[in-house]
DSSP file (Angstrom, degrees, kcal/mol; ACC not computed):
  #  RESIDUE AA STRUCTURE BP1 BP2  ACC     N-H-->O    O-->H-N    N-H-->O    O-->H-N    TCO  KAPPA ALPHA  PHI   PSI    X-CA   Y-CA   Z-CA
    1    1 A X              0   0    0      0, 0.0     0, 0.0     0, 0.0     0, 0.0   0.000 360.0 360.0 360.0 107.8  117.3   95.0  122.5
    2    2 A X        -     0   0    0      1,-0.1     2,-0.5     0, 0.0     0, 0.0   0.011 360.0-110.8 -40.5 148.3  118.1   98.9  122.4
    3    3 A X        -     0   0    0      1,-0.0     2,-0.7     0, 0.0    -1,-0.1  -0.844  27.4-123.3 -81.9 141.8  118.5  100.3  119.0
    4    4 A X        -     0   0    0     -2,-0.5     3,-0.1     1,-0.1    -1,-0.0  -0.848  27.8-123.4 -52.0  96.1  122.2  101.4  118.0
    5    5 A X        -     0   0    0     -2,-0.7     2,-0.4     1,-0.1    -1,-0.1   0.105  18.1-118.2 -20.3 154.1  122.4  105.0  117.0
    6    6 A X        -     0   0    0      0, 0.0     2,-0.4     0, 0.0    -1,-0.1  -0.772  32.9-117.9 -65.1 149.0  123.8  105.8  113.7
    7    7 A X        -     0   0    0     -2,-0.4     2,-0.1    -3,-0.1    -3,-0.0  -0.794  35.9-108.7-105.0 142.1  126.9  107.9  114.3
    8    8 A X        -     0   0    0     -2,-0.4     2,-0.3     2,-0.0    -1,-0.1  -0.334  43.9-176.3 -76.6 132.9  126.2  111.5  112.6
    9    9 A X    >>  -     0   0    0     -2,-0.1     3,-1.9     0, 0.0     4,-1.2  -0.979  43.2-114.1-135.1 150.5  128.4  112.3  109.2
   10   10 A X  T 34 S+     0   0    0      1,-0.3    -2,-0.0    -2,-0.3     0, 0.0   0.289 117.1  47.0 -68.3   1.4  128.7  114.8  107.3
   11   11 A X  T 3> S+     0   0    0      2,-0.1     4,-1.7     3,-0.1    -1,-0.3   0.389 113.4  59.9-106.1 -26.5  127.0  112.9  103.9
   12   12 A X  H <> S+     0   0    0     -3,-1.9     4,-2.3     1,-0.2    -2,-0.2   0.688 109.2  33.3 -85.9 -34.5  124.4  111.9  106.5
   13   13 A X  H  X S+     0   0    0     -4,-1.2     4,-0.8     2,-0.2    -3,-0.2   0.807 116.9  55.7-107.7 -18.8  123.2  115.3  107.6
   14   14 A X  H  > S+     0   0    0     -5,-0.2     4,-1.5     2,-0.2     5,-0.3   0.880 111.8  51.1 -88.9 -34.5  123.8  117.0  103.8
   15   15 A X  H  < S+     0   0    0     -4,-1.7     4,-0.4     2,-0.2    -2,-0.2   0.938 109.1  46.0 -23.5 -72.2  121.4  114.1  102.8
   16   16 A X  H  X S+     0   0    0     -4,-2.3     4,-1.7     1,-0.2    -1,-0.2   0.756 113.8  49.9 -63.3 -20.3  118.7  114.8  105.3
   17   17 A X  H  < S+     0   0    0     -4,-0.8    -1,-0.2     1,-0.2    -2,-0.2   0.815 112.7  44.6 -93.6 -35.2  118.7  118.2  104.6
   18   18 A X  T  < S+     0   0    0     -4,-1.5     4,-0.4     2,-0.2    -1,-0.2   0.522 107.8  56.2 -69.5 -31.4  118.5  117.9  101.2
   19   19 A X  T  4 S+     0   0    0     -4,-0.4     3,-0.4    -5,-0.3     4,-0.4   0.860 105.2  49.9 -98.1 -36.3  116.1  115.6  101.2
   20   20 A X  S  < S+     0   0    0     -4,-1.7     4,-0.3     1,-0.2    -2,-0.2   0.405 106.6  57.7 -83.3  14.3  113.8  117.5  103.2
   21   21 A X  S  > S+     0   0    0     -4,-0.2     4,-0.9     2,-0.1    -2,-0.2   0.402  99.5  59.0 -98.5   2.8  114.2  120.6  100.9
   22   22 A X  H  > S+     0   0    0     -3,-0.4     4,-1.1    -4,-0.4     5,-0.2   0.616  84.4  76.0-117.8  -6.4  113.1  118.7   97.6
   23   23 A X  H >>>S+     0   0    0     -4,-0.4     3,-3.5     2,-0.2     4,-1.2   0.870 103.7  42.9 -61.3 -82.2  109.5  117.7   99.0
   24   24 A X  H 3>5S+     0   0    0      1,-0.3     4,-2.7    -4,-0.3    -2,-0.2   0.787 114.9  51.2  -6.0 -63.8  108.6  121.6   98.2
   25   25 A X  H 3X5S+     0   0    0     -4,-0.9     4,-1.0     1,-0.2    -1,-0.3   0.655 112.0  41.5 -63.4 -13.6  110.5  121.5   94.9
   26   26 A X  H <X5S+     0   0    0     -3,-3.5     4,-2.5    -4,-1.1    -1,-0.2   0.747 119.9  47.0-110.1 -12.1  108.8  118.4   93.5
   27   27 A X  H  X5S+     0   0    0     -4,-1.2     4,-1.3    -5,-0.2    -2,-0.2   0.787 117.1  44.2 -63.0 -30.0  105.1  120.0   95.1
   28   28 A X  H  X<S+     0   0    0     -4,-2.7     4,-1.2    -5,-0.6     5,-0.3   0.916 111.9  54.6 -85.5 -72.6  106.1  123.5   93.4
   29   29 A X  H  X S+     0   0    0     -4,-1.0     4,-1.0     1,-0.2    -2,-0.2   0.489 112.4  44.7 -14.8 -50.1  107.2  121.0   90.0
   30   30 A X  H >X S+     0   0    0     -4,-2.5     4,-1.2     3,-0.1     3,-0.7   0.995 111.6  51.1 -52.1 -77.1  103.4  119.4   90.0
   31   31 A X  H 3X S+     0   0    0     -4,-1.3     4,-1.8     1,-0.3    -2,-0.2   0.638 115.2  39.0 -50.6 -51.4  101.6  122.6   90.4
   32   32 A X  H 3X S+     0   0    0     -4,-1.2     4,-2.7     2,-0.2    -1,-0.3   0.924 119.0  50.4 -49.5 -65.0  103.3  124.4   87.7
   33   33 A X  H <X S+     0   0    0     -4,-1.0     4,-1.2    -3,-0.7     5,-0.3   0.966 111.1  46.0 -53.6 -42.3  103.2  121.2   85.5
   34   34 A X  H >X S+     0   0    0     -4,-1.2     3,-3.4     2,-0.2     4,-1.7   0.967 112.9  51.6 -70.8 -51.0   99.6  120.6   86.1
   35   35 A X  H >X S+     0   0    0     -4,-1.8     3,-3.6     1,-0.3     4,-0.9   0.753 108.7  56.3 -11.0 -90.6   98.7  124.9   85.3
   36   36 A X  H 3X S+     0   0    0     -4,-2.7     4,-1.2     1,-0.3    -1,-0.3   0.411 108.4  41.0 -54.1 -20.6  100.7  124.4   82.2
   37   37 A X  H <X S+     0   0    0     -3,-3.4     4,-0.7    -4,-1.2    -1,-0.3   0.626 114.2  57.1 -94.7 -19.8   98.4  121.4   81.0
   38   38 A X  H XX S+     0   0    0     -3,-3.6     4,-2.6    -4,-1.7     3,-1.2   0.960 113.2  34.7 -55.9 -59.6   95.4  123.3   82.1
   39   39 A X  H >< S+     0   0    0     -4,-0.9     3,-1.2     1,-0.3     4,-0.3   0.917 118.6  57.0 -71.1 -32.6   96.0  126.5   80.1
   40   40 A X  H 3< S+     0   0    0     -4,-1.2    -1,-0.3     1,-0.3    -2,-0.2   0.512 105.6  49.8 -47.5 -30.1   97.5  124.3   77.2
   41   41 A X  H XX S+     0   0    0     -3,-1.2     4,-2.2    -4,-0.7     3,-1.1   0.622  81.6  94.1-101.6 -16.1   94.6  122.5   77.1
   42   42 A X  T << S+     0   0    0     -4,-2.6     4,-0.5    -3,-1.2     5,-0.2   0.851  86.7  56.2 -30.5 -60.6   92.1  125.6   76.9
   43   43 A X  T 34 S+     0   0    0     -4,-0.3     4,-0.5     2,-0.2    -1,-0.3   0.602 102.8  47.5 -41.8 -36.6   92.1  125.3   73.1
   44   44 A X  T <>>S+     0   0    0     -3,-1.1     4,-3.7     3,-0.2     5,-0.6   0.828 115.8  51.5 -49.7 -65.7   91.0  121.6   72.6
   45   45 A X  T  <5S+     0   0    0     -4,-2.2     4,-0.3     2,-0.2    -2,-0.2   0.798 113.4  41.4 -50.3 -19.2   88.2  122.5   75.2
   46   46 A X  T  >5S+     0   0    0     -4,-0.5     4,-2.8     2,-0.2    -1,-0.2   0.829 112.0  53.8 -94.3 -37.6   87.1  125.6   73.2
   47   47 A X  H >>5S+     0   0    0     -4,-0.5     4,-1.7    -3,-0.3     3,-0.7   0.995 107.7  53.9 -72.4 -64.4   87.5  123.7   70.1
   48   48 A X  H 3X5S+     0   0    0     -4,-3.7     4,-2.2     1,-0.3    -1,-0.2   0.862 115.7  40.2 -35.1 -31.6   84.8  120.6   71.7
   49   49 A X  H 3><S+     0   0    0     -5,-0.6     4,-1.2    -4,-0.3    -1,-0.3   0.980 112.6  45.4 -93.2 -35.5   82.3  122.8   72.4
   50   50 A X  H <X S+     0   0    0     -4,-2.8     4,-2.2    -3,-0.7     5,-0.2   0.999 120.5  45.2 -69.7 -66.8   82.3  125.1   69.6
   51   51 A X  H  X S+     0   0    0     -4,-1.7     4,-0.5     2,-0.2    -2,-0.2   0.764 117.5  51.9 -26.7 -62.1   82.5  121.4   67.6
   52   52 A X  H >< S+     0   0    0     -4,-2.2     3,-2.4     1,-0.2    -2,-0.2   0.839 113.8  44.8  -3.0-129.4   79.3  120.3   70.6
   53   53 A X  H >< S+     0   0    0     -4,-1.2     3,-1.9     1,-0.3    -2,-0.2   0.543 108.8  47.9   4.4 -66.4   77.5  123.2   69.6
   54   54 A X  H 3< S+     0   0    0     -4,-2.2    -1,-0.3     1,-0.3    -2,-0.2   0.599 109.2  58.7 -79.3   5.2   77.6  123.3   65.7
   55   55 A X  T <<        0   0    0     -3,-2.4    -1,-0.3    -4,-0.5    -2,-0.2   0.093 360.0 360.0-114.3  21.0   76.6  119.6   65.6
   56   56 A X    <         0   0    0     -3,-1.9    -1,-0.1    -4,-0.1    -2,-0.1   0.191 360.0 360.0-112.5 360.0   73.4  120.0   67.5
């Protein structure tokens, strides 16, 4: 049994298009987020080791 197209609309095609622009934007959204909990977290790490260190 053949499939039956969907017939093209104009909510149909602003969808798809849209919906394939926002994979980038939520990959750019991680990267950024994760950076910002790296360098955020630099201090706590600096602080463990110097803490490490003076308890040895």
């Amino acid at each position: 049994m053949p499939r039956q197209k969907r017939p093209l609309t104009t909510g149909g095609i602003i969808f798809n298009i849209l919906y394939t622009l926002a994979f980038p934007a939520i990959a750019t959204f991680a990267f950024l987020y994760t950076v910002l909990v790296w360098i955020l977290s630099i201090p706590s790490k600096i602080i463990a080791f110097v803490a490490s260190k003076i308890k040895k």
